[in-house]
C-alpha positions in Angstrom: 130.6 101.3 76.8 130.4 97.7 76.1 131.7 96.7 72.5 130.1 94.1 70.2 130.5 91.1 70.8 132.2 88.5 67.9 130.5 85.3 67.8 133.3 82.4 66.6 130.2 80.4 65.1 128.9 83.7 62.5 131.0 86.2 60.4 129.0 89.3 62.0 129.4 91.3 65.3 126.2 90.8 67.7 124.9 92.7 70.8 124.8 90.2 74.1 124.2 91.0 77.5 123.4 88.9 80.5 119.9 89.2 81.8 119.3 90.3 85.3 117.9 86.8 87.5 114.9 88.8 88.3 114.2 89.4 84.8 114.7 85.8 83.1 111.2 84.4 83.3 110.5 87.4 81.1 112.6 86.2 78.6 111.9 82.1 78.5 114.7 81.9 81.8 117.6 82.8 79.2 120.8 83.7 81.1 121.3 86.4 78.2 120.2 88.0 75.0 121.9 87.9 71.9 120.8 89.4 68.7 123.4 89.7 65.5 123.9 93.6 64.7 123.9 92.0 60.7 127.4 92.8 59.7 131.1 91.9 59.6 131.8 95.8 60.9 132.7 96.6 64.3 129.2 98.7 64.0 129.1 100.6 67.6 126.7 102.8 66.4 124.1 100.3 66.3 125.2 98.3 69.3 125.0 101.9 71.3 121.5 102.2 69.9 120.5 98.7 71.3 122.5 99.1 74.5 120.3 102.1 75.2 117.2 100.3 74.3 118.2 97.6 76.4 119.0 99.5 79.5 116.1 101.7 79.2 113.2 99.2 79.2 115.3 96.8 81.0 114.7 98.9 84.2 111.5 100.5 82.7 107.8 98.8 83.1 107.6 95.2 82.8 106.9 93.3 79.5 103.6 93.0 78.8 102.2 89.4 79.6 99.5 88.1 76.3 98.1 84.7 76.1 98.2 82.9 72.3 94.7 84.4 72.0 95.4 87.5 72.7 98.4 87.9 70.2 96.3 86.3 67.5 93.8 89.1 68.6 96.6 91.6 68.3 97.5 89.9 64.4 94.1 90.9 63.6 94.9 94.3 64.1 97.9 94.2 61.9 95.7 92.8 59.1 93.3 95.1 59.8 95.5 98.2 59.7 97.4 96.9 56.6 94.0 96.6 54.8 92.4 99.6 55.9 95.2 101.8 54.4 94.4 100.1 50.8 91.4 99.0 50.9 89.7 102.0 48.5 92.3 101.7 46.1 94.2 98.7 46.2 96.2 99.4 43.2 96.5 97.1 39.7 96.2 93.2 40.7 99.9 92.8 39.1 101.3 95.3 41.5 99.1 94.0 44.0 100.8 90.4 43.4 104.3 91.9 43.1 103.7 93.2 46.2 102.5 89.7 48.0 105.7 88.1 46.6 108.4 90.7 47.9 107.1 89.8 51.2 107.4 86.5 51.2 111.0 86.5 50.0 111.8 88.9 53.1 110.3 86.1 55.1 112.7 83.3 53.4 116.3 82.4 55.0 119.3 83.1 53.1 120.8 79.9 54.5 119.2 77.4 57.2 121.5 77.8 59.7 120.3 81.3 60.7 117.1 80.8 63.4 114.1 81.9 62.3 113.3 84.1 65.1 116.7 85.8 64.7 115.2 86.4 60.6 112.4 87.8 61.8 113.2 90.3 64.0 116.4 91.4 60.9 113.9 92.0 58.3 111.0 93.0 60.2 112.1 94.4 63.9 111.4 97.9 62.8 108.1 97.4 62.0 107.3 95.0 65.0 108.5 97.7 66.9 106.5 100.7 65.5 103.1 98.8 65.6 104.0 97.8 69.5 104.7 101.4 69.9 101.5 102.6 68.6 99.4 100.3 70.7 101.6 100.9 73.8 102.7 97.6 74.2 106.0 96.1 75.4 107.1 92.6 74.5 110.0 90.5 75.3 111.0 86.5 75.1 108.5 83.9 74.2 106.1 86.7 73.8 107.6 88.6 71.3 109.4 85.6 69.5 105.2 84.1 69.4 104.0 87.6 68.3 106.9 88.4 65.2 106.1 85.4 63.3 102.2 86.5 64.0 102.7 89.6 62.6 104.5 88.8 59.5 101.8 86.0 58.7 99.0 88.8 59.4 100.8 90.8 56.7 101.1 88.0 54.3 97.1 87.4 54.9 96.4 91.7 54.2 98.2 91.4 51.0 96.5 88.0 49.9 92.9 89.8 50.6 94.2 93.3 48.9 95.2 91.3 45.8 91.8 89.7 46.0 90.2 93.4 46.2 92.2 94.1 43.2 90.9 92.0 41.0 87.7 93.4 42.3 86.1 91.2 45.1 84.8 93.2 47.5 83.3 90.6 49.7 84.1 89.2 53.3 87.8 88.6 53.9 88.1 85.0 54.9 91.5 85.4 56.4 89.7 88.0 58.5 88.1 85.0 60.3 90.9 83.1 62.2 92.0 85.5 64.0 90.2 86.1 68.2 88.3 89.1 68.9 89.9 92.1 69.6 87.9 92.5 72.9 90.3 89.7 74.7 92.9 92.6 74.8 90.9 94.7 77.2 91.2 94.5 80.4 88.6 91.6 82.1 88.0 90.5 78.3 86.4 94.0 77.7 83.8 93.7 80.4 83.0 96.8 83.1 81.5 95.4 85.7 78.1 98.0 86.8 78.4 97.3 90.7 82.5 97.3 90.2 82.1 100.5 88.7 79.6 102.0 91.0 81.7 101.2 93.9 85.0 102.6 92.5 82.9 105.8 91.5 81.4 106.1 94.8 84.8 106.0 96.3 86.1 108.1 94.0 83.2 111.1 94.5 83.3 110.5 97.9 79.6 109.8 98.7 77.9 109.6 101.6 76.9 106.1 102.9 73.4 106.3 102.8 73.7 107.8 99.4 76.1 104.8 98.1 73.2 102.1 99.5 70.5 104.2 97.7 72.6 104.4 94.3 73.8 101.2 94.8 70.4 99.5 94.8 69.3 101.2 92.0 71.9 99.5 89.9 71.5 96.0 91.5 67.8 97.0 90.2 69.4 97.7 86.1 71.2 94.7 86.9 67.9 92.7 87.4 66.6 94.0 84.8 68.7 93.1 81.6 70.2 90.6 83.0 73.8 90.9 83.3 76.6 92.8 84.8 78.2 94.2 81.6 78.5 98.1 81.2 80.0 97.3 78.1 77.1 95.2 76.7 74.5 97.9 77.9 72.7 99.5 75.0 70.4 102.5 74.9 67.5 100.6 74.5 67.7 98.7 77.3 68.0 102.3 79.4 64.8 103.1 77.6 63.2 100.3 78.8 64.2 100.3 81.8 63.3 103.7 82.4 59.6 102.7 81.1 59.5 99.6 83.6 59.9 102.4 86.3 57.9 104.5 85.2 54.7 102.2 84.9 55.5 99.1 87.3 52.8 99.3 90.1 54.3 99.2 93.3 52.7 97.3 96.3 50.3 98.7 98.8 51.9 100.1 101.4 51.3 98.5 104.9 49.0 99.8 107.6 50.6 99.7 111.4 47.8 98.1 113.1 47.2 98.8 116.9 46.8 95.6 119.0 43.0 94.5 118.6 42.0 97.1 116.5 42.1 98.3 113.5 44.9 99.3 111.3 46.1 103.0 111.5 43.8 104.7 108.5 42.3 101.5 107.3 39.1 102.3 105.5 36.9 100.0 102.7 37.7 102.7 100.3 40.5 100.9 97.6 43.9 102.2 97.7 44.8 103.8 93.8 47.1 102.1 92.4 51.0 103.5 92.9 53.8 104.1 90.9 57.1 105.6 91.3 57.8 109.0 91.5 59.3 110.9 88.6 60.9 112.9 89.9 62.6 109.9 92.3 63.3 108.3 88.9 65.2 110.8 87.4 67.2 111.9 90.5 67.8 109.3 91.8 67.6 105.7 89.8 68.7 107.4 86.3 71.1 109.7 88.2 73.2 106.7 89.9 73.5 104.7 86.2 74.5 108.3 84.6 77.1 109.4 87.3 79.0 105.4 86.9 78.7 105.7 83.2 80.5 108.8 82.9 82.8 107.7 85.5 83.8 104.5 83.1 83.9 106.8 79.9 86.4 109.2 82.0 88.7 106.4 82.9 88.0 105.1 79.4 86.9 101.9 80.3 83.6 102.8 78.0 83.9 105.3 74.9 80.2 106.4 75.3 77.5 106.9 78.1 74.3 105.2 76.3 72.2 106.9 79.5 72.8 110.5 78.2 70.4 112.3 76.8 67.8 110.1 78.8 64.9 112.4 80.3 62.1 112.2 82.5 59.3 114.5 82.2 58.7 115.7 85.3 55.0 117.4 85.9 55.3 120.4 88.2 52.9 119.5 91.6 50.3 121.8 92.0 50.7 123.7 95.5 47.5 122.3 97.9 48.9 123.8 101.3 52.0 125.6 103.2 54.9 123.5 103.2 55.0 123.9 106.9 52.4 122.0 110.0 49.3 124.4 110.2 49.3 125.9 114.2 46.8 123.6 114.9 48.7 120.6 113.4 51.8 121.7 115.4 49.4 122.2 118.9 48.3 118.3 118.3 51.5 117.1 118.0 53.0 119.3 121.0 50.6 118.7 122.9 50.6 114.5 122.4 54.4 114.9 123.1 53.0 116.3 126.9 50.8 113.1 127.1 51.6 109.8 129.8 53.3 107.4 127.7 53.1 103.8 127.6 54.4 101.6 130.7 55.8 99.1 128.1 57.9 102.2 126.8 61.8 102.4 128.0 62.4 105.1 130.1 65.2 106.2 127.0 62.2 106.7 124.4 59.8 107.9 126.8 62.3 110.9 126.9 63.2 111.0 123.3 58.9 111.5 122.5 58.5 114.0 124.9 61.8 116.2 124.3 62.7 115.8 120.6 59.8 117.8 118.8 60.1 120.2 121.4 63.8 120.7 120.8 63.3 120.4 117.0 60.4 122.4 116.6 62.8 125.8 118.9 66.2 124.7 117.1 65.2 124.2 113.5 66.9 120.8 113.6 66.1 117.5 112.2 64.6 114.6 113.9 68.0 112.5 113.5 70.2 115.3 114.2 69.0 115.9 117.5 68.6 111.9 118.2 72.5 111.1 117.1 73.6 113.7 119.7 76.4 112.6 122.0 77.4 114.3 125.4 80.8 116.1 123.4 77.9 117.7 121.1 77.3 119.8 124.0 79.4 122.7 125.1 79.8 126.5 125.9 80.9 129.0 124.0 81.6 133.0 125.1 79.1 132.3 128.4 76.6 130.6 126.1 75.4 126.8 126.3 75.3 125.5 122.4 74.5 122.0 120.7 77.1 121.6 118.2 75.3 119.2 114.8 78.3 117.9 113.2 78.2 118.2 109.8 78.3 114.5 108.6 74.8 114.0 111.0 73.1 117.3 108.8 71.8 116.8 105.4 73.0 120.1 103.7 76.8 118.6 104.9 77.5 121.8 107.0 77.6 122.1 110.9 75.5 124.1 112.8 75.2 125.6 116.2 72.6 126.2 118.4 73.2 128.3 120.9 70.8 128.8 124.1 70.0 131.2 126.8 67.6 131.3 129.7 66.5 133.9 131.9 64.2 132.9 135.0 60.9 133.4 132.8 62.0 132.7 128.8 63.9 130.4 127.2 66.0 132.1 123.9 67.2 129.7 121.1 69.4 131.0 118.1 70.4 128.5 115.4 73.7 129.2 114.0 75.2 128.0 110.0 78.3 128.1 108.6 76.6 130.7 106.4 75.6 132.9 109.1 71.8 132.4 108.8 70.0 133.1 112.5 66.5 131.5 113.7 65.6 132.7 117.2 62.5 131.2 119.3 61.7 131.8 122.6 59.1 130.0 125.0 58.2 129.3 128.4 60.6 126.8 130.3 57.7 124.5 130.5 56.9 124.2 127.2 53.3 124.4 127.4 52.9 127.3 125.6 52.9 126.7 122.1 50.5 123.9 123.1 47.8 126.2 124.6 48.1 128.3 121.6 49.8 131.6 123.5 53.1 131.5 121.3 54.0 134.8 119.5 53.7 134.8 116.2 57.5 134.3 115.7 57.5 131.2 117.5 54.7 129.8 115.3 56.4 131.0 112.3 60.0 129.5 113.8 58.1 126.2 114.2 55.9 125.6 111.3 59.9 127.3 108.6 61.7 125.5 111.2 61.0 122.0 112.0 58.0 120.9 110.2 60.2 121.0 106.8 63.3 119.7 108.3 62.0 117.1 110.3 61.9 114.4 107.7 
């Protein structure tokens, strides 16, 4: 163990070391440390206690940086603290003065020659060194030697106010007024950027990519509408009237595809009601994406409360007006246009794709973009039997399915396969032009109207 060191220019022993070169702009580029241990006595006691100290946040986490503002931000916790803890009672004003003078005779030299940093941390290093403690904070150097004399004029200011208080002025602390916002200590200066936010959330819950652009779009439209990117500054109110602005902002008409030189698909003179949003899109989906990033922040405490909490929409429940499914006549129309010459304009690619895909959806069960994103490895055979394979980042429930298929020379058998071990079997004629005359069973209706017509979208 390293012994104290006697300095030939003081009467007491003092702790030195030499500071590591990777370490010195941490501590103003001082070559070493030396701090008195305050008496004539060989005291290894206390320089063990400081050696330890020393070594341990030496190679520990690395001092924390603060600019002037930020440790006159950090004083104002100090006053803050030391007037909380008196503030209801703060005792008789001649105590009270007492009190105010004791500290500033710890704060005066015995003699000049001692520097007044090296004072500082003697009479008031302990206390320095709780408060850091408290507030998770590690200072060294110019930092600390800045924040020390901060913190003892803090006190000085908490006892001047409690004195005032004594004598039984109660009003606004005028020392309370110097010091910078406690907000500076947070990280970005207390802000929590919404879009940040969302984006680390996203990552974090692992969402899919159309549901990030969906979410994400919803917040660029908060954004929008209070007019900044604070999390932090985002009140309750403004949720509220956000939520209103959805709820009765009329949307515009929706465009008619018009056929060349004639008239728009389902034009009529009749005027088009005017259209809102959903409900039930506003709650799921708009109100949804702010709630999920606001809990996010609060969990990583970069917020202490979600102000979208609590936040409902009513949602009216629809009446039912038909099956969920296409009517057989509605699935015979569309089967039976899918048979039908198409255009010469058309690639020989989507020519395929309109006369295959509903026929493929409407015998596998399968979406429209499941079946379109296929790729030639989709395909394969499996114990004799030829299957598509739907991966499961192409499905909307997230799971994979197979489809398996088997043809004899007068029927065609399809069985859809989940993870779950759900079955849908359909069987048809190889040409297809069965369900389109009407002559399907009953099961392949069934299959078609369960089957595609409510997973198609």
């Amino acid at each position: 163990m390293l012994e104290p060191w006697k300095n030939p220019r003081s009467r007491n022993f003092w702790f030195r070391r030499r500071i590591p070169k990777k370490y010195r702009a941490f501590f103003g580029d001082r070559a070493e440390i030396k701090i008195s241990l305050g008496t004539t006595v060989r005291c290894q006691e206390e320089n063990l206690r400081l050696e330890r100290a020393w070594r341990r946040n030496i190679v520990g986490r690395p001092p924390d940086q603060l600019t002037y503002e930020q440790i006159s931000a950090l004083a104002s916790l100090v006053f803050d603290e030391a007037v909380a803890a008196q503030r209801a009672n703060p005792g008789p004003p001649l105590e009270r003065a007492k009190s105010l003078r004791q500290l500033q005779a710890r704060q005066r030299r015995d003699w000049n020659l001692i520097p007044i940093g090296q004072h500082l941390r003697l009479r008031f290093g302990a206390e320095v060194a709780a408060f850091l403690d408290r507030h998770a904070l590690y200072l060294v150097g110019d930092t600390y030697e800045t924040f020390i004399r901060a913190f003892v004029k803090a006190k000085e200011d908490a006892e001047t106010a409690l004195l005032r208080k004594a004598n039984g002025v109660y009003g606004p602390d005028p020392e309370r007024e110097k010091f910078a916002s406690a907000e500076v200590l947070k990280p970005n200066g207390g802000k929590v950027p919404a879009l940040a936010t969302f984006d680390a959330y996203a990552e974090d819950a692992g969402l899919a990519p159309k549901t990030r652009s969906a979410w994400r779009s919803k917040i660029r439209d908060l954004i929008a509408f209070v007019g900044h990117d604070d999390l932090a500054r985002l009140t309750r109110k403004e949720v509220l009237a956000w939520k209103e602005k959805l709820q009765s902002e009329i949307l515009p008409r929706r465009k008619s595809k018009r056929k060349k030189g004639g008239p728009a698909v389902g034009a009529d003179d009749t005027p088009a009601e005017p259209r809102t949003r959903d409900r039930k899109t506003i709650r799921n989906v708009y109100l949804a994406a702010l709630r999920a990033t606001l809990n996010f922040a609060v969990n990583r405490e970069d917020l202490t409360t979600n102000v979208a909490k609590g936040i409902v929409v009513k949602v009216k429940k629809k009446k039912k007006q038909r099956e969920k499914g296409f009517t057989a006549d509605e699935a015979r129309r569309i089967l039976t246009a899918s048979l039908e010459p198409q255009p010469k304009a058309l690639s020989a690619e989507m020519a395929a794709a309109r006369r295959w895909v509903p026929w493929i959806c409407a015998y596998t069960g399968a979406r429209v973009n499941e079946i379109t994103q296929l790729t030639p490895l989709d395909f394969g055979i499996e114990e004799g039997f030829d299957y598509i394979r739907l991966d499961a980042s192409a499905t909307k429930t997230g799971d994979y399915r197979k489809v398996r298929c088997t043809s004899t020379s007068s029927t065609r058998d399809c069985s859809t396969t989940s993870r779950a071990g759900r079955t849908a079997r359909c069987s048809t004629n190889p040409s297809g032009r069965a369900a389109a005359t009407g002559s399907t069973s009953a099961r392949s209706a069934n299959a078609w109207r369960s089957g595609y017509a409510t997973r198609s979208g």
